[in-house]
N, C-alpha and C positions, 0 to 999 in steps of 0.2 A: 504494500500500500504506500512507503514511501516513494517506493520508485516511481510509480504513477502520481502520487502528490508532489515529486521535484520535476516530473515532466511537466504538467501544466504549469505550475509556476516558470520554469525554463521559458514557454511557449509564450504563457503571459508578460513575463520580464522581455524575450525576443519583440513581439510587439510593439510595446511600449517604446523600448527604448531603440530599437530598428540599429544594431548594430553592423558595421560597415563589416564585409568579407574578403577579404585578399586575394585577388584574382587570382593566385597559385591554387588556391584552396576550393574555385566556383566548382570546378570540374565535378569533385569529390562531394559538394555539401549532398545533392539528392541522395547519391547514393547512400551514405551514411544515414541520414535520414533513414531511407527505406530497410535498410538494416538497424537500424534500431529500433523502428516498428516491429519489424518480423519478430523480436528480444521481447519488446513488452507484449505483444500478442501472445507468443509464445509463455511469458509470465502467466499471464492469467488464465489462460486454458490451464496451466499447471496448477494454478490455485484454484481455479475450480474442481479440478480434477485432486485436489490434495496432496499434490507433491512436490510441491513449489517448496528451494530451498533458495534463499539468498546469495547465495556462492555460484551455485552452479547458476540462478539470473544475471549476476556481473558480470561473472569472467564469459558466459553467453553473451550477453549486451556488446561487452569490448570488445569482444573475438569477432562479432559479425560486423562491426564497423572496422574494426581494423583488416580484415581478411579482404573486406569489400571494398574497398577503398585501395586496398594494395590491387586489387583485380585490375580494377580500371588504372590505376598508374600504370601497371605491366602494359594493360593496352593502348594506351597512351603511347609509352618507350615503344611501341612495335609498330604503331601506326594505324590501333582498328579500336583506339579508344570506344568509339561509341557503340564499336558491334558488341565488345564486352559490356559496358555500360546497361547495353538494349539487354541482355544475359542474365546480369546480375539480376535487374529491376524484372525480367519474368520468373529468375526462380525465386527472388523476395516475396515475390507476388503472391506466387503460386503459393508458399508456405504461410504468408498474412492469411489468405483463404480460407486456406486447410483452419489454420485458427480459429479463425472468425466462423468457421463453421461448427467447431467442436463448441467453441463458446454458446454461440445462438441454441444450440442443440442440449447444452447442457443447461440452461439460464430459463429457454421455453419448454423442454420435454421434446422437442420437436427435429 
């Protein structure tokens, strides 16, 4: 629950205060994003599901932004940045989904 209560405040403090982002860094924000969706989705189907440990949500959390972000650099250096970029962001997707389905399913009966 905190992790989901430092995201929103994250997103609200983001808003508010519309921090400038380093054009080295534009490449990578989506995707990080999208992988740390996939980490708090992932959280909570876990906590629904009653197995959600702390530990293994962080070093989850850190591990899909840094994995993911390292993807797209590699692809970057090789010249097919955005075909990896397009990659990550469907199999992010695809696992956001899969969440967001066990969630709704566990939360309606449905």
């Amino acid at each position: 629950m905190i992790a989901v209560l430092g995201l929103l405040i994250g997103v609200v403090v983001g808003v508010f205060v519309q921090p400038e982002v380093p054009n080295a860094v534009v490449p990578y924000l989506p995707i990080a994003v999208v992988a740390a969706l996939d980490a708090v989705f992932g959280g909570v189907r876990a906590m629904l599901d009653g197995i959600f440990d702390d530990k293994v949500f962080v070093v989850s959390f850190l591990s899909n932004v840094v994995v993911a972000a390292l993807i797209v650099f590699l692809g970057d250096q090789l010249g097919v940045g955005s075909q990896l970029s397009t990659g990550v962001v469907v199999v992010l997707g695809i696992r956001i989904f899969s969440n967001a389905a066990a969630i709704r399913r566990h939360v309606f009966r449905a």
